[in-house]
PyMOL Python script that loads the backbone (N, CA, C, O; Angstrom):
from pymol import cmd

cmd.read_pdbstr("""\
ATOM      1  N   UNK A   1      33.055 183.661-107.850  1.00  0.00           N
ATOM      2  CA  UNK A   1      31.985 183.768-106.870  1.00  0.00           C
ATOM      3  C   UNK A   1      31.039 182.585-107.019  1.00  0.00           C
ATOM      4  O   UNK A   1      30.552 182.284-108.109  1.00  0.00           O
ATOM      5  N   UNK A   2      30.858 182.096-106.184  1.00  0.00           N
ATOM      6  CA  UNK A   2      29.818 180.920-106.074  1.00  0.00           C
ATOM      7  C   UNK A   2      28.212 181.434-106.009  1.00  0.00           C
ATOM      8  O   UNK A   2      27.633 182.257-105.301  1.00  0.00           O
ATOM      9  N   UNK A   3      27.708 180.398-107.275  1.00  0.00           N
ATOM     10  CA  UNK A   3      25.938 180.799-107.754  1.00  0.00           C
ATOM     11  C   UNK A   3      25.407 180.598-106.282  1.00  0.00           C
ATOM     12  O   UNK A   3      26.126 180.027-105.461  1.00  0.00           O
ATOM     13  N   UNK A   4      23.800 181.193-105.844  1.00  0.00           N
ATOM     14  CA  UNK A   4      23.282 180.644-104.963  1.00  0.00           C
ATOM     15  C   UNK A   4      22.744 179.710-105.601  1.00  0.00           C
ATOM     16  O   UNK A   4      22.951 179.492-106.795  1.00  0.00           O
ATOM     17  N   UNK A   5      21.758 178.854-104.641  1.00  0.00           N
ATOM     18  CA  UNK A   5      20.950 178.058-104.975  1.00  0.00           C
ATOM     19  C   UNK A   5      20.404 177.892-106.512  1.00  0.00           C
ATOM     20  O   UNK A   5      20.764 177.081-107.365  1.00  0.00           O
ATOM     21  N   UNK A   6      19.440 178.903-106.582  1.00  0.00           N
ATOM     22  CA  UNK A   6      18.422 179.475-107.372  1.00  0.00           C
ATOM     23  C   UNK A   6      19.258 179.532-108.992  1.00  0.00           C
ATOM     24  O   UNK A   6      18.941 179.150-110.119  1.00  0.00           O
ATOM     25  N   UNK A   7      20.201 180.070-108.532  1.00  0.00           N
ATOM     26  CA  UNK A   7      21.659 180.443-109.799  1.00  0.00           C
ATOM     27  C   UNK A   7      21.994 179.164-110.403  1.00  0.00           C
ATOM     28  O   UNK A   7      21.857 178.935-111.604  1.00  0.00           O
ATOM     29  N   UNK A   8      22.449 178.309-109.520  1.00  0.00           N
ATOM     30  CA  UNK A   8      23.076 176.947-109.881  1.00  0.00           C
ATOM     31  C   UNK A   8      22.268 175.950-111.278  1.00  0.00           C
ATOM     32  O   UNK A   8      21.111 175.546-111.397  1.00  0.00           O
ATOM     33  N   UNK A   9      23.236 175.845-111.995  1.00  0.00           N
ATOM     34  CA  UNK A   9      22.695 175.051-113.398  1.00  0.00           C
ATOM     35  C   UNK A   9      23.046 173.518-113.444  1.00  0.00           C
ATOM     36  O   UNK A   9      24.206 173.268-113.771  1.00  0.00           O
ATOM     37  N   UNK A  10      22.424 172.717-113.235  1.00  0.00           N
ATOM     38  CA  UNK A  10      22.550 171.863-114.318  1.00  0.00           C
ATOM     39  C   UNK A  10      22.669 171.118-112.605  1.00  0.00           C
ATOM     40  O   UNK A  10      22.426 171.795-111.606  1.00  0.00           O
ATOM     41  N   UNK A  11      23.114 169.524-112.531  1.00  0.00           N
ATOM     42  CA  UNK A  11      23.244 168.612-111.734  1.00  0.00           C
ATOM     43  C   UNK A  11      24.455 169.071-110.701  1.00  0.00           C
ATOM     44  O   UNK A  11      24.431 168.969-109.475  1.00  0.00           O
ATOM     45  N   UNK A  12      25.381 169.535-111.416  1.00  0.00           N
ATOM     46  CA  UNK A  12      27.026 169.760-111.303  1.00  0.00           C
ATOM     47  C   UNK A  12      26.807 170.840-109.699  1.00  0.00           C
ATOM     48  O   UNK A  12      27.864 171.194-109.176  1.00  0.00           O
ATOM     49  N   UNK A  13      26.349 170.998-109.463  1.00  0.00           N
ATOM     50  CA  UNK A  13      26.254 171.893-108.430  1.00  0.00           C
ATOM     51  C   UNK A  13      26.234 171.551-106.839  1.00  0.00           C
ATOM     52  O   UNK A  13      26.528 172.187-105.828  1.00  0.00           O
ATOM     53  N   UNK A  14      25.681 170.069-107.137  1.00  0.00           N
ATOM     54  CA  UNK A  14      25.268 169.577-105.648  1.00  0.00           C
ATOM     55  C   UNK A  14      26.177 167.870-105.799  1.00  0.00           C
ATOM     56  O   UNK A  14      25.909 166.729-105.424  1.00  0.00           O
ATOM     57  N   UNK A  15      27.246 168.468-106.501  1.00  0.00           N
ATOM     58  CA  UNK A  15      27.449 167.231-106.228  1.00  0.00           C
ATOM     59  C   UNK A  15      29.735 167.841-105.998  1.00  0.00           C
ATOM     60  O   UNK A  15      30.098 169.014-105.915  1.00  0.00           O
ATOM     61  N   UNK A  16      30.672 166.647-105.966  1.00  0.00           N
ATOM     62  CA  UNK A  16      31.908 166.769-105.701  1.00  0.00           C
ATOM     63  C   UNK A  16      32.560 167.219-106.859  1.00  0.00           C
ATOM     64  O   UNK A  16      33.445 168.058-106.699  1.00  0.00           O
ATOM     65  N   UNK A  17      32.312 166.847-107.946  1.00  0.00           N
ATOM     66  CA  UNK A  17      32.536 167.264-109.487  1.00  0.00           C
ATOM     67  C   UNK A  17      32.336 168.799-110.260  1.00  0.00           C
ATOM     68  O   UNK A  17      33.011 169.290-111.165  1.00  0.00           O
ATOM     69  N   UNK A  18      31.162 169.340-109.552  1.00  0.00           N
ATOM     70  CA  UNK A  18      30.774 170.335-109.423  1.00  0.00           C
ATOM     71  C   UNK A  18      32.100 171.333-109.025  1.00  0.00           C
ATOM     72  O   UNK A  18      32.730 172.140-109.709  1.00  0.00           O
ATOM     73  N   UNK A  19      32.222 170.929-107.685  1.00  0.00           N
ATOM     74  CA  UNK A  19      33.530 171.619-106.919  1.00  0.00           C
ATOM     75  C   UNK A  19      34.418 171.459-107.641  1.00  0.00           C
ATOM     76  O   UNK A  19      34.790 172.464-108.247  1.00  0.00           O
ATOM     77  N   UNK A  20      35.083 170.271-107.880  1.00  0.00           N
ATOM     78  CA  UNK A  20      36.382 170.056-108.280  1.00  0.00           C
ATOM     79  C   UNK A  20      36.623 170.324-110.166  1.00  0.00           C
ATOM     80  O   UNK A  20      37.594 170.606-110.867  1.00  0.00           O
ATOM     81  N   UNK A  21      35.939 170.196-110.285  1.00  0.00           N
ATOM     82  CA  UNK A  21      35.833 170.410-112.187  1.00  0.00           C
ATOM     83  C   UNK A  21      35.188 171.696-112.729  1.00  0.00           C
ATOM     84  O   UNK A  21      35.922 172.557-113.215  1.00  0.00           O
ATOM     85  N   UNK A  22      33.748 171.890-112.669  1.00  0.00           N
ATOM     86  CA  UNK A  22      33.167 172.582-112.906  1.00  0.00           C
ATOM     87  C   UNK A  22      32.786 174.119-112.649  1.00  0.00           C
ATOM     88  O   UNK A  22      32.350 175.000-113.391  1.00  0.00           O
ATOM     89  N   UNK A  23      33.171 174.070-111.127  1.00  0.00           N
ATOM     90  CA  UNK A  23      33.338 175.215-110.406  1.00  0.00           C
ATOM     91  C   UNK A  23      32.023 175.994-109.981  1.00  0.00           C
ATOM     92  O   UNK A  23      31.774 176.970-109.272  1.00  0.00           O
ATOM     93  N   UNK A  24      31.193 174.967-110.864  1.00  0.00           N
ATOM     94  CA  UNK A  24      29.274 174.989-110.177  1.00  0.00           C
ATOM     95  C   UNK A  24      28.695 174.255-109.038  1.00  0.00           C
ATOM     96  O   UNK A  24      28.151 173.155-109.135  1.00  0.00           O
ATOM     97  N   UNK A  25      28.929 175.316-107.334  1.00  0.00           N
ATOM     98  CA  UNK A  25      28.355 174.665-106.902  1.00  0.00           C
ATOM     99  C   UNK A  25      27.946 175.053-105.351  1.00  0.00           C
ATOM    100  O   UNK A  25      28.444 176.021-104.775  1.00  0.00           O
ATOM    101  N   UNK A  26      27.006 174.200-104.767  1.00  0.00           N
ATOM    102  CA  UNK A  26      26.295 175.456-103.772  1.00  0.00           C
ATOM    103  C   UNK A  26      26.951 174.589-102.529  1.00  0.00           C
ATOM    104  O   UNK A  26      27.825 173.798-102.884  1.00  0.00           O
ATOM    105  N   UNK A  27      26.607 174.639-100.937  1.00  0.00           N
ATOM    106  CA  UNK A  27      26.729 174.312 -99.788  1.00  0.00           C
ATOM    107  C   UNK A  27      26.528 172.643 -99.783  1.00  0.00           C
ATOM    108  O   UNK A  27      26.956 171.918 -98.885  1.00  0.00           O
ATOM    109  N   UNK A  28      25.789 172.178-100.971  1.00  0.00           N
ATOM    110  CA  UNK A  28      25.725 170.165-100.978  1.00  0.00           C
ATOM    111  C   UNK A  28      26.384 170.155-101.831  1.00  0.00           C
ATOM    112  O   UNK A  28      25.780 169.256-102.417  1.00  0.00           O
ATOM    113  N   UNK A  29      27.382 170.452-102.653  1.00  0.00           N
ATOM    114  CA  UNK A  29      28.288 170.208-103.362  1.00  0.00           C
ATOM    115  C   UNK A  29      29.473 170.426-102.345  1.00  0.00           C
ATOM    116  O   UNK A  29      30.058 169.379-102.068  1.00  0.00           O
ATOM    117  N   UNK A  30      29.847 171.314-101.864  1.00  0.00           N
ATOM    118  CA  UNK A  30      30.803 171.606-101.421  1.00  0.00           C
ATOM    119  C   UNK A  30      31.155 170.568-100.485  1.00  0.00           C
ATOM    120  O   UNK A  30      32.190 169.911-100.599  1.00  0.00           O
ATOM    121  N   UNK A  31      29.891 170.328 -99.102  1.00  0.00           N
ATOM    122  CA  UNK A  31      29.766 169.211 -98.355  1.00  0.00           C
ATOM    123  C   UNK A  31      30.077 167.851 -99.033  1.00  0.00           C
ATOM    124  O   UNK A  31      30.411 166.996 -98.213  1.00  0.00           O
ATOM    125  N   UNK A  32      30.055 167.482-100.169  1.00  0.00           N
ATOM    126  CA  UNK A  32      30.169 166.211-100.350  1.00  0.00           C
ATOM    127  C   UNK A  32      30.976 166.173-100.784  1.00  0.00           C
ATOM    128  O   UNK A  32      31.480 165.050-100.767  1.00  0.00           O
ATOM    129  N   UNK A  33      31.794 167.288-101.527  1.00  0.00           N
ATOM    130  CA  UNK A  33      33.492 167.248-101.698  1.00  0.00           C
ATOM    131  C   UNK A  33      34.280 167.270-100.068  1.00  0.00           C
ATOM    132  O   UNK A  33      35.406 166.852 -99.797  1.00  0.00           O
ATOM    133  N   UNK A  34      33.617 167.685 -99.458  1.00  0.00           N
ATOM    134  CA  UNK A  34      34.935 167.719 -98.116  1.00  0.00           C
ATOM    135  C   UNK A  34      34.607 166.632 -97.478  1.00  0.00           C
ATOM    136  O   UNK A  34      35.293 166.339 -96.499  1.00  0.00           O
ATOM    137  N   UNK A  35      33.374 165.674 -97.899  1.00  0.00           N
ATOM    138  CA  UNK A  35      33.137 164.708 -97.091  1.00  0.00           C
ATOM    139  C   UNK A  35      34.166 163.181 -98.330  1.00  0.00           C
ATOM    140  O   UNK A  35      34.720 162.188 -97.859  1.00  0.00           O
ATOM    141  N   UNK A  36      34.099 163.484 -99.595  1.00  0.00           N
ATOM    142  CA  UNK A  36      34.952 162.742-100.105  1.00  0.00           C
ATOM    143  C   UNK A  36      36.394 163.134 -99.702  1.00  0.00           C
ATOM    144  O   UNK A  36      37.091 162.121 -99.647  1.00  0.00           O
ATOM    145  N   UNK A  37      37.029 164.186 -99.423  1.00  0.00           N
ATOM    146  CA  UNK A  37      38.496 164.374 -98.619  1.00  0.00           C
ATOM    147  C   UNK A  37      38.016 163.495 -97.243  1.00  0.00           C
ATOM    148  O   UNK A  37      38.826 162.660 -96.839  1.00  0.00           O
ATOM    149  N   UNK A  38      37.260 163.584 -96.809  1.00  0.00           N
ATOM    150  CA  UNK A  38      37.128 162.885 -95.335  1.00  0.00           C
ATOM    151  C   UNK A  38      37.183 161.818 -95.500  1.00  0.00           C
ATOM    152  O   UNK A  38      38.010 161.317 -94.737  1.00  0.00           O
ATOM    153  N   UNK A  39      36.485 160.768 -96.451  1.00  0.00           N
ATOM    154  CA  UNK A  39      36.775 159.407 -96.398  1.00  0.00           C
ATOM    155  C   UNK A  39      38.177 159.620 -96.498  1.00  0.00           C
ATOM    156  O   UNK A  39      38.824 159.625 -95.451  1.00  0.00           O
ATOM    157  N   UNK A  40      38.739 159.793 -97.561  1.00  0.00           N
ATOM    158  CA  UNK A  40      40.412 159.638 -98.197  1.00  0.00           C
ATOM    159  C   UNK A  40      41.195 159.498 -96.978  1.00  0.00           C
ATOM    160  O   UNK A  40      41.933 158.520 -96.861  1.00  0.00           O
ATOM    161  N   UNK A  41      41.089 160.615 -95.801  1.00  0.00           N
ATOM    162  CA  UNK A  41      42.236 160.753 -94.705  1.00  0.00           C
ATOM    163  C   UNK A  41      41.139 159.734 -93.427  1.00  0.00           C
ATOM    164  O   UNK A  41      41.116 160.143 -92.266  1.00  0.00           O
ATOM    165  N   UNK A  42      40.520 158.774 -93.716  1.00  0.00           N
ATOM    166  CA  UNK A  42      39.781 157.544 -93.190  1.00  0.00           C
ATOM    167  C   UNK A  42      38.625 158.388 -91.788  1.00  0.00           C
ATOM    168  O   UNK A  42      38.621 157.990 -90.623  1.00  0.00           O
ATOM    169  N   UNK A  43      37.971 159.277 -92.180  1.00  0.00           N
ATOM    170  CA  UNK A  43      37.296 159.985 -91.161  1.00  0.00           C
ATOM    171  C   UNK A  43      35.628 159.826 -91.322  1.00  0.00           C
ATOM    172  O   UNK A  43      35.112 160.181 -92.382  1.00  0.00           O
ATOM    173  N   UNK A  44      34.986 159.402 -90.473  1.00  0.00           N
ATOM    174  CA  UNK A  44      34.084 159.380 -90.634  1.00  0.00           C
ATOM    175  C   UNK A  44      32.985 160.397 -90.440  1.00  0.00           C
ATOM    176  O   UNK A  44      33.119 161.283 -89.596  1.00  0.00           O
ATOM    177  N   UNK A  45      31.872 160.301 -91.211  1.00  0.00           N
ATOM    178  CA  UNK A  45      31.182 161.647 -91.030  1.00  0.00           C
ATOM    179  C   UNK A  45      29.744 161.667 -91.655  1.00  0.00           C
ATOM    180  O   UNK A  45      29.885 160.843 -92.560  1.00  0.00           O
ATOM    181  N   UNK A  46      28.807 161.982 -91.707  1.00  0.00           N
ATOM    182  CA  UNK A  46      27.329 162.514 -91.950  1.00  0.00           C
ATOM    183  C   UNK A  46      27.268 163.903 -92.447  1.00  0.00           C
ATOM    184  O   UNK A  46      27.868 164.878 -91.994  1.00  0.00           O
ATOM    185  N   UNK A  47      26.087 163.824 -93.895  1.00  0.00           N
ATOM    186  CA  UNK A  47      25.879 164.778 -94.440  1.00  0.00           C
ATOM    187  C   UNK A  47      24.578 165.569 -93.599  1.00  0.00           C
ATOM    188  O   UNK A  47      23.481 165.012 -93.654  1.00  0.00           O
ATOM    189  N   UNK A  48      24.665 166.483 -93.051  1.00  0.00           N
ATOM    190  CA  UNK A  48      23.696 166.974 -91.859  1.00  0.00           C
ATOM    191  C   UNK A  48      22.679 167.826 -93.225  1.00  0.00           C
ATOM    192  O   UNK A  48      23.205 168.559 -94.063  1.00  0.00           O
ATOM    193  N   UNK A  49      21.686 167.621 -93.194  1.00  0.00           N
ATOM    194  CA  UNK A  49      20.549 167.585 -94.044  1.00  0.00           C
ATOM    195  C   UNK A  49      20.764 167.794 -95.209  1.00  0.00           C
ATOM    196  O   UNK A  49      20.572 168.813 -95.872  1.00  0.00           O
ATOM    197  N   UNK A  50      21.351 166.390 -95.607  1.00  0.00           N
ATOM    198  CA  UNK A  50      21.494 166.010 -97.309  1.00  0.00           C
ATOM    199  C   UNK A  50      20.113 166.197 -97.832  1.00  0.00           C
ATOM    200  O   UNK A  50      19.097 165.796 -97.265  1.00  0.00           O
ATOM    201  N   UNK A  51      20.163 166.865 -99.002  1.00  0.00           N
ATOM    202  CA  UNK A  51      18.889 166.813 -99.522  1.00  0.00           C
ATOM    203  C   UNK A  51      17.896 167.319 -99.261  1.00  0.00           C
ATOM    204  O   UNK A  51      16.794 167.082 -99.754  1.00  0.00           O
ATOM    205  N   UNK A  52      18.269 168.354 -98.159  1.00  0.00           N
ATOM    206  CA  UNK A  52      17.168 169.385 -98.218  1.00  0.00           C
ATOM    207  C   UNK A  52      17.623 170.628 -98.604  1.00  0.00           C
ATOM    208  O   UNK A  52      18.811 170.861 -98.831  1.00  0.00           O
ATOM    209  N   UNK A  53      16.381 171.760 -98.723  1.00  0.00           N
ATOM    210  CA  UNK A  53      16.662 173.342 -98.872  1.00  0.00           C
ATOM    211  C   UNK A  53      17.267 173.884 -97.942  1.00  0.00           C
ATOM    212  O   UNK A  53      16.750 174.924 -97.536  1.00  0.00           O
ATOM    213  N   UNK A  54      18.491 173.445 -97.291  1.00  0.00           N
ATOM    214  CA  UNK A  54      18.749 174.399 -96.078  1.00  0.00           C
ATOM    215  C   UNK A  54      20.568 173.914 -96.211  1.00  0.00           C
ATOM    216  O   UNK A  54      21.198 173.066 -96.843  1.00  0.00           O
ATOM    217  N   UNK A  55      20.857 174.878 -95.334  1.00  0.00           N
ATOM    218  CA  UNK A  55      22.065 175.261 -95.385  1.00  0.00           C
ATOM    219  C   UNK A  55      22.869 173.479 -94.858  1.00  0.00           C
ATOM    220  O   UNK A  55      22.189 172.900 -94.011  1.00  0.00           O
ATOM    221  N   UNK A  56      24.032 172.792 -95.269  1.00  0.00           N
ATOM    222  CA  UNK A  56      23.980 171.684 -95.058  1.00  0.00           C
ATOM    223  C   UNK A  56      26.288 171.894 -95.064  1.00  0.00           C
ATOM    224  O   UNK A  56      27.138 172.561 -95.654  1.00  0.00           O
ATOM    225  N   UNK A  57      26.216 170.756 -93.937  1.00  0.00           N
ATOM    226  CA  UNK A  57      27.518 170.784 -93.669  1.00  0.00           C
ATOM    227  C   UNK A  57      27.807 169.324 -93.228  1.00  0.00           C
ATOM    228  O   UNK A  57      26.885 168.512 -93.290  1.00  0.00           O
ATOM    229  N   UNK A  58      29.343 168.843 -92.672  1.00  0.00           N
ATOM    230  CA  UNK A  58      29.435 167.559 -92.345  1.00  0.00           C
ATOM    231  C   UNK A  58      29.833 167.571 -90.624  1.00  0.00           C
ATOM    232  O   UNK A  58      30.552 168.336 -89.980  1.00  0.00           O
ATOM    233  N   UNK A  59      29.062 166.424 -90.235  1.00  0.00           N
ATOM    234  CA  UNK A  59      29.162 165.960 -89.005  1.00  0.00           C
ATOM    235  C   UNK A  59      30.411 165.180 -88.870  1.00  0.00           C
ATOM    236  O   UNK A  59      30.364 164.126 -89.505  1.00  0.00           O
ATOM    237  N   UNK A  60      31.629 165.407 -88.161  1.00  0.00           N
ATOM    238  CA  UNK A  60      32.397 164.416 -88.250  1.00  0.00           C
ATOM    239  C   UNK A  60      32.860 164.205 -86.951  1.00  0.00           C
ATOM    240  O   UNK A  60      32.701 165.068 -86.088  1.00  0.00           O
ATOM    241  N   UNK A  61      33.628 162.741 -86.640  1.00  0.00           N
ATOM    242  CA  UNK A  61      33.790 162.072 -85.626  1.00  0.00           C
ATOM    243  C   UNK A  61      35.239 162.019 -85.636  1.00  0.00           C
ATOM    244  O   UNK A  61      35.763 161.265 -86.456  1.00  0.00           O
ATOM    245  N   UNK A  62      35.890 162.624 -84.939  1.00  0.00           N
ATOM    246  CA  UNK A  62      37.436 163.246 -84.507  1.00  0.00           C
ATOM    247  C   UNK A  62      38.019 162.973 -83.333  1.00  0.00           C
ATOM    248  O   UNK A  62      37.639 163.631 -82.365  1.00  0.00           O
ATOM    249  N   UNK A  63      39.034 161.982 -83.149  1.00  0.00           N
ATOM    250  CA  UNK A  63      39.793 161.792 -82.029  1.00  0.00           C
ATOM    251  C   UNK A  63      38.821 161.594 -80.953  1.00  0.00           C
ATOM    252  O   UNK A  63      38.843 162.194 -79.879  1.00  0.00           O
ATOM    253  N   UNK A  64      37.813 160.554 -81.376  1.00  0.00           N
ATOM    254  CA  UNK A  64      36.995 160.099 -80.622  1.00  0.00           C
ATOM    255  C   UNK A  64      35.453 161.141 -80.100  1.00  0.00           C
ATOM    256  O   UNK A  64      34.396 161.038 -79.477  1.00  0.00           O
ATOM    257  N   UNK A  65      36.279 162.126 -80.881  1.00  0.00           N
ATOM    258  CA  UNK A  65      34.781 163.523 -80.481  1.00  0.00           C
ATOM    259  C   UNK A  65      34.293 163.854 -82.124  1.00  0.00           C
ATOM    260  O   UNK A  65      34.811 163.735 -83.235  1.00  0.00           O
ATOM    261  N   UNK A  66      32.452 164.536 -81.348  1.00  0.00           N
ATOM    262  CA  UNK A  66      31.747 164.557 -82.371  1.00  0.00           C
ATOM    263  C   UNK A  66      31.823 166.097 -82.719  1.00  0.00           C
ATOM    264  O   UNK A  66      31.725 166.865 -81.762  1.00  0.00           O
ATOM    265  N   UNK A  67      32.031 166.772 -84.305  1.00  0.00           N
ATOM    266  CA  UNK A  67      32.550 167.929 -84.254  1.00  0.00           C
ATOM    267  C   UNK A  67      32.033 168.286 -85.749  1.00  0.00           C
ATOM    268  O   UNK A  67      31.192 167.511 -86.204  1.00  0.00           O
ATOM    269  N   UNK A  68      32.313 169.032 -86.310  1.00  0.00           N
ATOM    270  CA  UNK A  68      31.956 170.022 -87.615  1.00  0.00           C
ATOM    271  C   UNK A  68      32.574 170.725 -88.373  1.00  0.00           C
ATOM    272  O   UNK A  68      33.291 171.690 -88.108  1.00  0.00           O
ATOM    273  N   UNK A  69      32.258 170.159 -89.595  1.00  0.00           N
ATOM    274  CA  UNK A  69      32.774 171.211 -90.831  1.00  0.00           C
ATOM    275  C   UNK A  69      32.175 171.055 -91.816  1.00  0.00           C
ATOM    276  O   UNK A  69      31.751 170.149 -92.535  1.00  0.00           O
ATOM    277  N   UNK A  70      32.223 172.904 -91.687  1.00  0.00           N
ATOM    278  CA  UNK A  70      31.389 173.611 -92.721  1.00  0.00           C
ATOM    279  C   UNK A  70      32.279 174.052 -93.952  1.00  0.00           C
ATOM    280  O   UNK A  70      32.868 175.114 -93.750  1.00  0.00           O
ATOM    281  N   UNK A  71      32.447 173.611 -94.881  1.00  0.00           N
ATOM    282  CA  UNK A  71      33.250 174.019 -95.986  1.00  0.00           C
ATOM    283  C   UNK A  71      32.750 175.738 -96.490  1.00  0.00           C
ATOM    284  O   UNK A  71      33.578 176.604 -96.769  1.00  0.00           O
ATOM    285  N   UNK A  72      31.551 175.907 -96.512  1.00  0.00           N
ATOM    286  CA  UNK A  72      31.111 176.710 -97.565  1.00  0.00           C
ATOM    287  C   UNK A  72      31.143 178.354 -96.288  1.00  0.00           C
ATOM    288  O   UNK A  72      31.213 179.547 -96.583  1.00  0.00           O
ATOM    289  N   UNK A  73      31.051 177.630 -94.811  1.00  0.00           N
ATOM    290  CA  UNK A  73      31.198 178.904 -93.745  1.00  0.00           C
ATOM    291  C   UNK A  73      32.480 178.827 -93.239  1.00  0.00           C
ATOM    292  O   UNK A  73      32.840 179.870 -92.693  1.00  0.00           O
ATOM    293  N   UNK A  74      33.367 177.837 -93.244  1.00  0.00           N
ATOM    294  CA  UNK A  74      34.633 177.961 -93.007  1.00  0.00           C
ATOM    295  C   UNK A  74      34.855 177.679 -91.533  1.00  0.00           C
ATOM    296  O   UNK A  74      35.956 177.784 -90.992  1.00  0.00           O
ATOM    297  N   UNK A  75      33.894 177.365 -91.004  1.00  0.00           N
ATOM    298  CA  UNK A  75      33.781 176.810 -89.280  1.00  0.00           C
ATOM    299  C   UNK A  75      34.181 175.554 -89.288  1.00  0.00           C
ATOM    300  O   UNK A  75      33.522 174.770 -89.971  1.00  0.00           O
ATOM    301  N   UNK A  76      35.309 175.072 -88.565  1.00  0.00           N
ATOM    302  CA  UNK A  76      35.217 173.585 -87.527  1.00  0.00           C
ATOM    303  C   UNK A  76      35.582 173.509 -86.117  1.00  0.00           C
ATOM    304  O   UNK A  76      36.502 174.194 -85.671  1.00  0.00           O
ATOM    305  N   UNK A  77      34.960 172.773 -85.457  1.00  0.00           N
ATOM    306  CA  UNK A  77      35.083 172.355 -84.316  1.00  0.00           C
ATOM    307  C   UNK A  77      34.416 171.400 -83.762  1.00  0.00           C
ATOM    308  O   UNK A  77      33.473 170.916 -84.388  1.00  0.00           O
ATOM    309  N   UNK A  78      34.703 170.982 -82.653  1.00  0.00           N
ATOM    310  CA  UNK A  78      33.794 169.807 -81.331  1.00  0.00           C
ATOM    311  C   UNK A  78      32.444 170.418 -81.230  1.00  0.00           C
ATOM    312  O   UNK A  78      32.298 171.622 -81.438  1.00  0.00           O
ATOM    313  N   UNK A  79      31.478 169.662 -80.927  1.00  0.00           N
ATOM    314  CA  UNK A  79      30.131 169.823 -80.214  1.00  0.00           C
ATOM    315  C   UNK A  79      29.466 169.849 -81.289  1.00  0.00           C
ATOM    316  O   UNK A  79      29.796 169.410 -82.390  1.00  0.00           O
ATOM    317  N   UNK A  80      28.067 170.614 -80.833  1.00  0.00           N
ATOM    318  CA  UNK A  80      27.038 170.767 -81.710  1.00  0.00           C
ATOM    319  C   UNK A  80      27.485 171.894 -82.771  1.00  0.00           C
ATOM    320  O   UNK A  80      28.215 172.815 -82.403  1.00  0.00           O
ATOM    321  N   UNK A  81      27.095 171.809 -83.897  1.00  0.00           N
ATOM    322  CA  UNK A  81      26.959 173.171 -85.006  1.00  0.00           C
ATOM    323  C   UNK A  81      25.923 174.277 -84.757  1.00  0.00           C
ATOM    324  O   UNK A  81      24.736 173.952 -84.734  1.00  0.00           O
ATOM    325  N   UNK A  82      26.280 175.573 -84.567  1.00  0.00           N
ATOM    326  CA  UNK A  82      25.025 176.518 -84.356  1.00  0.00           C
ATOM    327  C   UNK A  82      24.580 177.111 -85.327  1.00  0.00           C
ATOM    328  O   UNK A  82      23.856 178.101 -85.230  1.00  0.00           O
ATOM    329  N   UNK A  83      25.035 176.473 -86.657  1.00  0.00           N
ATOM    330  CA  UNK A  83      24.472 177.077 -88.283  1.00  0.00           C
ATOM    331  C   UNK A  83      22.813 177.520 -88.298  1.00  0.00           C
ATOM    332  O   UNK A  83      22.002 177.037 -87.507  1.00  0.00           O
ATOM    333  N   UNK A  84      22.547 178.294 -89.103  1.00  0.00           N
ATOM    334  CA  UNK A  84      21.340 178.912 -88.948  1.00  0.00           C
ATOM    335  C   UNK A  84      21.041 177.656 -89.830  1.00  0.00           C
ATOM    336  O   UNK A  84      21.844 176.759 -90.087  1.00  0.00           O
ATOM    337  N   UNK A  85      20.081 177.727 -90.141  1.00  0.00           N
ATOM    338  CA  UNK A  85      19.150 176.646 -91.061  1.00  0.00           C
ATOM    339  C   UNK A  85      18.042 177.552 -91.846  1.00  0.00           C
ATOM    340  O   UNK A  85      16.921 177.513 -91.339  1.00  0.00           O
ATOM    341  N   UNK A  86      18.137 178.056 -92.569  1.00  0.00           N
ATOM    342  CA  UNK A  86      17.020 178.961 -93.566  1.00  0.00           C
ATOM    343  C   UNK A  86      16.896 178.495 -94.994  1.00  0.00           C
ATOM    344  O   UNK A  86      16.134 179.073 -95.769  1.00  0.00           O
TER     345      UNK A  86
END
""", "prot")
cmd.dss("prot")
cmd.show_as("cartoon", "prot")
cmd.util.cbc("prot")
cmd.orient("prot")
């Protein structure tokens, strides 16, 4: 089960290492592991509010359209994201 926020220890949490090694890690960890798979398969993309307290996913640019994925909600698609933000 994944810590919330508040739970999460140490650096390892908000970052790709976290995910892949450690297994500590919240919604900016997760995002920046699926955004390091995204470079790899050459895709470009934005961390949609890196670095803040709020729920955070990647913006990515797909077959010429602008679209979304959320690792940690399991949503992708075209258009805007309707993620809550709390």
């Amino acid at each position: 089960m994944k810590p919330p926020y508040e739970d999460a220890v140490g650096i390892d949490y908000r970052s790709p290492y976290g995910v892949f090694v450690t297994k500590n890690y919240s919604c900016a960890g997760e995002t920046r592991a699926l955004g390091r798979v995204l470079d790899f398969m050459g895709y470009t993309w934005i961390h949609a509010h890196e670095n803040e307290n709020v729920h955070q996913w990647c913006i990515v640019n797909m077959d010429g359209q602008v679209g979304y994925a959320d690792p940690q909600g399991v949503y992708v698609g075209y258009g805007e994201y309707w993620a809550l933000t709390f």
